[in-house]
Every structure is written in C-alpha cells, then in structure tokens.
VMD Tcl script that draws the C-alpha trace (Angstrom):
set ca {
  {39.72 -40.55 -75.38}
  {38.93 -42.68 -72.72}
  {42.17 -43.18 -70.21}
  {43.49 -45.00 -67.58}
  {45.61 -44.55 -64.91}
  {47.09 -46.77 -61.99}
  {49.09 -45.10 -59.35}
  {49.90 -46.23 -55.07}
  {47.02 -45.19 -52.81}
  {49.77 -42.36 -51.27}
  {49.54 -39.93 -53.93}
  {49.46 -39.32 -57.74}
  {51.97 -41.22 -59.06}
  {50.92 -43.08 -62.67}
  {53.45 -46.43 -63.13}
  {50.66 -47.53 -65.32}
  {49.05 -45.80 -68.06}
  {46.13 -47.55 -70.77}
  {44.41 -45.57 -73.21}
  {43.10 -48.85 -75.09}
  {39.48 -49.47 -74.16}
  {39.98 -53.29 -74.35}
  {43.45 -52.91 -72.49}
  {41.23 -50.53 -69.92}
  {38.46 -53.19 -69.84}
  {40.72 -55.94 -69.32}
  {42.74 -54.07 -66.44}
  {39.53 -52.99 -64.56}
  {37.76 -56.43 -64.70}
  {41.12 -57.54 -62.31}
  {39.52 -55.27 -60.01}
  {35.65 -56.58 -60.93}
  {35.20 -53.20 -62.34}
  {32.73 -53.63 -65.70}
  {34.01 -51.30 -68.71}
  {32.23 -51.32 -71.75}
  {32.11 -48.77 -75.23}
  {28.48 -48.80 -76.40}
  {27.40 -47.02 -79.92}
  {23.91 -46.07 -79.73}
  {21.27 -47.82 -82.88}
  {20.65 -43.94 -84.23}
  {21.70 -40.89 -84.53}
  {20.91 -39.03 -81.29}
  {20.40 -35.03 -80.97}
  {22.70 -32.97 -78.63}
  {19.08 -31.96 -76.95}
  {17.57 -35.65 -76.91}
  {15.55 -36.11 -74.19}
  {15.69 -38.81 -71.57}
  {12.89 -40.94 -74.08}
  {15.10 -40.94 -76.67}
  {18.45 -41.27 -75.30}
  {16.99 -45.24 -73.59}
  {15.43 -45.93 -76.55}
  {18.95 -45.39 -78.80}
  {20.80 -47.39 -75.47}
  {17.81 -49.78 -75.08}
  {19.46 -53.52 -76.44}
  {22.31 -52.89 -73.59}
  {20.60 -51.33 -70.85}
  {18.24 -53.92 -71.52}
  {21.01 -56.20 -71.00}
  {22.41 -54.97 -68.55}
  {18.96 -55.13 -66.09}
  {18.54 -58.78 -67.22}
  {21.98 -59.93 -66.16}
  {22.33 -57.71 -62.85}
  {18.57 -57.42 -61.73}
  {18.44 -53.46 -62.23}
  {15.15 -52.45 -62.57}
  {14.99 -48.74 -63.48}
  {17.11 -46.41 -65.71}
  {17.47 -42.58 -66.48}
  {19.41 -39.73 -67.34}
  {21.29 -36.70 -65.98}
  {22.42 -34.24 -67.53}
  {24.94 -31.52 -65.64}
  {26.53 -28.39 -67.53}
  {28.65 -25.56 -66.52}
  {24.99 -23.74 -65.94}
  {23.62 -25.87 -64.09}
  {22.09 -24.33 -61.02}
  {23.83 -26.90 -58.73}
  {26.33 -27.70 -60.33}
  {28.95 -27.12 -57.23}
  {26.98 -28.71 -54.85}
  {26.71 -32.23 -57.05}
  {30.68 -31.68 -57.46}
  {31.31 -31.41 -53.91}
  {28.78 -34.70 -53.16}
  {30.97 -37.46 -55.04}
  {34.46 -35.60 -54.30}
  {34.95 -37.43 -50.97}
  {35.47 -41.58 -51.14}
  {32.97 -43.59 -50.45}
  {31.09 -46.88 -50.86}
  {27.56 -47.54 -52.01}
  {25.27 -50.63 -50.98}
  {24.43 -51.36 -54.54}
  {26.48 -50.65 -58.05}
  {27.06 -47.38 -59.42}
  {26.51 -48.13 -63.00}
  {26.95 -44.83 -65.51}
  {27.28 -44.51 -69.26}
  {28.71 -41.72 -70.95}
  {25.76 -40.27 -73.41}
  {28.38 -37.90 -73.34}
  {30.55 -35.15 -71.58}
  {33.60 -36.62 -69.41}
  {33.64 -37.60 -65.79}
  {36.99 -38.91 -63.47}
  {36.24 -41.97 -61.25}
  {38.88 -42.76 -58.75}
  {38.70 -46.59 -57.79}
  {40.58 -47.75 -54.97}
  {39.90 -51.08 -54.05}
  {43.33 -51.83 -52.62}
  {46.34 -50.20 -52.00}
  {46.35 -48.86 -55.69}
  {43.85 -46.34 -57.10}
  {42.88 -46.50 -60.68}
  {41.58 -43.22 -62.38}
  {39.45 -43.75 -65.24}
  {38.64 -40.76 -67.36}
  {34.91 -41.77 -69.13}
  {34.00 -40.05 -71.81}
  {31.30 -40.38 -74.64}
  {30.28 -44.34 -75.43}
  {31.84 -45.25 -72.34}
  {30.16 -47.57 -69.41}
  {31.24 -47.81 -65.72}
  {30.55 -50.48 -63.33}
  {31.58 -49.90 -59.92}
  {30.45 -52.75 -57.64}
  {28.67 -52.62 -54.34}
  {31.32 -51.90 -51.48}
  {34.18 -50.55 -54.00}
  {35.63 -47.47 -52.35}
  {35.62 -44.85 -54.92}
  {35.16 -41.09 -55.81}
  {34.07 -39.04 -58.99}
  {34.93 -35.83 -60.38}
  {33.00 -34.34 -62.96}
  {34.95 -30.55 -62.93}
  {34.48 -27.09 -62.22}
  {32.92 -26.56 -65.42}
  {30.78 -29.62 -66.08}
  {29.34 -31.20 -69.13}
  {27.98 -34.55 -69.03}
  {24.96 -36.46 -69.55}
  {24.88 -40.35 -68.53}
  {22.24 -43.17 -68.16}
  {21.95 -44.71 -64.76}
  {20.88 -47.97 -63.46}
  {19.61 -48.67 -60.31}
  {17.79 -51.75 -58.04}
  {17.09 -49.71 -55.78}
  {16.49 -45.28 -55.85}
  {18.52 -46.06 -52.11}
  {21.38 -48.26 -53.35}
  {23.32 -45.82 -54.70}
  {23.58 -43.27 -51.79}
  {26.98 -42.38 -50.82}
  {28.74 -44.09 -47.65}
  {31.36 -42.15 -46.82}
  {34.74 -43.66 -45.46}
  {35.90 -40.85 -43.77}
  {39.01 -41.20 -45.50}
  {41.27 -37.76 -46.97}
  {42.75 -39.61 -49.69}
  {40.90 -37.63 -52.22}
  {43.25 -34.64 -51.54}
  {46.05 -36.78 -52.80}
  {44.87 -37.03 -55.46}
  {44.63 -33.99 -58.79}
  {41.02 -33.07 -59.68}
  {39.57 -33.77 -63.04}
  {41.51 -30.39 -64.93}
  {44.42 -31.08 -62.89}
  {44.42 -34.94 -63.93}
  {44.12 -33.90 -67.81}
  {47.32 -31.48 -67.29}
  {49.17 -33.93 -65.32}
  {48.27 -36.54 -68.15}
  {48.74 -34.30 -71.43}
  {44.90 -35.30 -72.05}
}
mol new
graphics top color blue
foreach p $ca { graphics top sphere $p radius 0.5 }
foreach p [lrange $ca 0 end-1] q [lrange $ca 1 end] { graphics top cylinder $p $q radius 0.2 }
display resetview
C-alpha cells in the first residue's frame, strides 16, 4: 500500500497521513512532485528481464520521454543478496539534490523517499505500480532497507543528471529509516 506522510522538517512527527493514491498524487503535485500508479499491458514474470519489463511499461515510459525529453530508460534490480547492497543504501541515505529528475517506477519491491522541499518533509512509501517524480533541485533522500527488494525503471536525459549533490545537511537522522517508518506507521 502505497503511503504518505507529512511531518515539520525537525523530526518525525506525521500531522498528515494519505494512503489514497489520488489523495497522494494530488498532495505531492502541491510540491511539483509527479505520482502516478501504472499497470503494466501483460503479465510480467518475477525473473523478467530488463527487455521485457520496458516493453510491458512501454505506452508510459514512452510518455513520459515525450513530455519531459528523457531519452534513455532501464532497470535495477536490488535484493537482500545483492553484493552491494549496503553500499547503494548508504549512497541515497544522506539529502541531496540532483541536476536533472529522479524519475523511478516501482516494477516492484518498496522504497522510502523523503522530500523536503520546504520546511515540511513528505515521506512517500512506493511500492509495486507506483511512479516517482522528483524534480531537478528538490532536496530529498531514499531508503530502500537493510534487507532490500526492489526493482524499478529509470529515466534519465542525461547518465550525469542524476548524480547525487549532497547538502551537507543531518536532517536524515531525524528522521526513522524505512523498517522504522513501517513500525512507526503500523504499515
């Protein structure tokens, strides 16, 4: 179930909570945040391959380049196994900014974005079907857990865009981790 919550930049403390998607879409686009629920055009296999993951996702990534200029898209895939699977944790666990968007669609698994555009940060638990938007300059972080399972599509315009600017900023450690977040949440 795809979740929402709103709480001040000084710590973890929800006085808003959406599970809606179209409530959650609606309250994100305040903050130009895109969030979308896609349904891919066939059945997909648990082990579909990058090929056939686009092709199922192809009428909105298609979309999605046409309208925002992205010109290349692909997937990742990160489980509890996953030979780096700490390392790409520890990357996005800090906020930061990108020059370009940091668009990701939930093939599936779960992931925890923390937006914090102004004085409020809004956590957005994405799960399977759900699309993320962050724009260009949005200060942000993303936890994907200690054990994680995900697999997304990404769009880029540029391979360079989407490196991480970081902002030097500690209010990440205000803020509960993904497992943390669920138990705080009752999700």
């Amino acid at each position: 179930m795809s979740l929402l919550t709103v709480s001040p930049e000084t710590g973890f403390e929800p006085f808003e909570t959406i599970a809606d998607p179209e409530a959650i879409a609606e309250r994100l686009d305040r903050i130009g945040v895109l969030f979308e629920r896609w349904q891919a055009d066939r059945p997909l296999a648990d082990d579909a391959d990058q090929d056939a993951i686009l092709a199922a996702y192809e009428a909105q990534v298609r979309r999605l380049k046409e309208t925002y200029g992205f010109r290349s898209a692909d997937v990742i895939a990160v489980t509890p196994e996953h030979p780096q699977r700490e390392a790409l944790r520890a990357k996005f666990l800090s906020e930061h900014t990108h020059r370009d968007f940091e668009v990701r669609f939930f093939v599936g698994g779960r992931g925890l974005f923390y937006l914090h555009p102004d004085d409020r940060v809004h956590i957005v638990l994405c799960e399977a079907g759900d699309l993320i938007s962050v724009p260009a300059g949005t200060r942000h972080w993303f936890d994907m857990g200690a054990r994680p399972h995900l697999k997304c599509i990404r769009l880029f315009t540029t391979p360079e865009g989407w490196e991480a600017d970081y902002t030097g900023s500690d209010i990440a450690d205000r803020f509960p981790r993904l497992e943390d977040w669920l138990a705080k949440v009752g999700a």
